[in-house]
N, C-alpha and C positions, 0 to 999 in steps of 0.2 A: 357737626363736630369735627368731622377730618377732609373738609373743604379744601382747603389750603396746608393739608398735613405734606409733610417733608421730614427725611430722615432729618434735616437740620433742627428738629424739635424736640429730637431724643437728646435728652440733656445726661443722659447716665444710666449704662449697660452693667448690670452683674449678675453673672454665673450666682444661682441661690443653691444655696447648700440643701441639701437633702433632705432634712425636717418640711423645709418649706416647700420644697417641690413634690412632698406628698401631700401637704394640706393643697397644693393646687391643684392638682391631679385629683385630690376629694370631693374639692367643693367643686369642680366641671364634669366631677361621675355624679353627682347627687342631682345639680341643675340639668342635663343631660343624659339621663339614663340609657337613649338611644346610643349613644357612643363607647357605651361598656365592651362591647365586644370587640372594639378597634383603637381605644384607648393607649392601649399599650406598646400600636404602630405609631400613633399620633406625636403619644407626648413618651420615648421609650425609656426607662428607668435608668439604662446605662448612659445614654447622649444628654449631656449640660443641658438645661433648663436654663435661657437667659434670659430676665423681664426686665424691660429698657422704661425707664421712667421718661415720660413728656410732660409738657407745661399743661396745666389743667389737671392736675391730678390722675392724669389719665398713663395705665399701664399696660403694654404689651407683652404677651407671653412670646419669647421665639425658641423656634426649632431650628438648627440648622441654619439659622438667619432670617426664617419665614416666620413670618408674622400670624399666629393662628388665632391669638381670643385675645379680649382687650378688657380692660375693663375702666371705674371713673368712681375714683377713691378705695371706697371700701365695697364697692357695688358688686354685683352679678357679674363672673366673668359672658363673655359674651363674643361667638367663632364667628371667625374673618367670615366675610360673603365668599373667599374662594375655598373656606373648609366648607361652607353651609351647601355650594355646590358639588359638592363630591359627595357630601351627606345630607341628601334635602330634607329626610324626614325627623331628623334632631330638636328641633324647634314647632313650638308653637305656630299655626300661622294662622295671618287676617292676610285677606284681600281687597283691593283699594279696584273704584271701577276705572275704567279708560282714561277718563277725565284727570284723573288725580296722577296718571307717571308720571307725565314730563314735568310735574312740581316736586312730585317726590325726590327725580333724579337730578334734582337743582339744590336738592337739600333742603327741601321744605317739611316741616313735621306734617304727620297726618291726621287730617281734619276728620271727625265724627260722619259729616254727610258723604265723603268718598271710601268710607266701611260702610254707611248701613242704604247707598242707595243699591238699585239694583243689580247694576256689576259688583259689588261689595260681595263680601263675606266674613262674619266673627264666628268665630271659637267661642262659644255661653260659657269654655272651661277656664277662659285667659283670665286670670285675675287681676288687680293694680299693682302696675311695678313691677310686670315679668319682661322676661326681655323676647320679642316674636321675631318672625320673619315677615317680611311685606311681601308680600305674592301681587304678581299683576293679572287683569282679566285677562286669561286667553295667553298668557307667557307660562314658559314650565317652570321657568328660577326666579328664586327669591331676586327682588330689585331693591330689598333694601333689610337692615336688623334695625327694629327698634326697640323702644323701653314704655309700655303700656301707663299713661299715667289713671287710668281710671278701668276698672273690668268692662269688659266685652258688653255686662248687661247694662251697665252704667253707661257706654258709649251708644247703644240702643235706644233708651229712658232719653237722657239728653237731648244727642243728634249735635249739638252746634259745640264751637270749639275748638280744641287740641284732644283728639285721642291717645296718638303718641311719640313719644319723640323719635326723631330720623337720628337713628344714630352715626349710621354705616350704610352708604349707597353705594350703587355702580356706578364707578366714572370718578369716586371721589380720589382723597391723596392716600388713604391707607390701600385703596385698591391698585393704585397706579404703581405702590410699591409692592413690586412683589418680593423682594430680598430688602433686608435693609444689612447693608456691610458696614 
């Protein structure tokens, strides 16, 4: 998804007026309930709320210029890897065994057999269409956010496939920017 992202793909910045920066602020406390108590540092009621439209339907929430949650259409917002690193416990998470990083962090979605062989790990609570974090075997931080396209028990039962889409990795272009001016 942000492979190749560059501020040059933010095709239009607006400051949203305040109706709207409390329904975003709502629906990232509902999906998120871990971030209730630091919310109010995060996204602060008095400081602009600016969401930059890109090509793909794709929208960024920024703070200050930082880029914190994204989301693709009308979808799940979903916190940059360097919010999910200051807050790891926010998110859902599967774990992908050894064999599966260096695909992952090429931008590869994640295949059914590198959650459920033995370096793996699923959540039986992650439903279809949530949005997780990718945990590596034997790494402390998330190496990637995805979007579950089938539950945890569904990816179990199966085994072969697309479990879920690579939204957001390390190394990608939303990561490399860490300001967009």
């Amino acid at each position: 998804m942000f492979k190749k992202f560059s501020s040059e793909e933010v095709s239009a910045q607006n400051q949203v007026k305040a109706s709207v920066q409390r329904k975003i602020r709502q629906s990232i406390a509902e999906e998120y309930p871990g971030l209730e108590p630091v919310l109010d540092d995060l996204l602060p009621k008095k400081s602009p709320l600016i969401v930059a439209k890109c090509q793909n339907h794709l929208n960024l929430v920024l703070v200050n210029n930082v880029p914190l949650f994204f989301n693709i259409r009308d979808g799940p917002y979903m916190p940059t890897l360097r919010l999910l690193h200051q807050y790891p416990n926010i998110m859902k998470k599967l774990q992908v065994d050894r064999g599966a990083i260096k695909f992952v962090l090429a931008g590869a979605n994640i295949m059914c057999p590198g959650l459920t062989s033995p370096g793996g790990a699923l959540d039986d609570e992650v439903g279809a269409e949530t949005p997780v974090a990718i945990m590596a075997e034997g790494k402390q931080h998330a190496l990637a956010i995805g979007f579950t396209k089938m539950s945890a028990k569904d990816i179990r039962a199966v085994n072969k496939g697309i479990g879920v889409d690579n939204m957001h990795y390390l190394n990608d272009g939303l990561w490399k920017m860490e300001r967009l001016d």
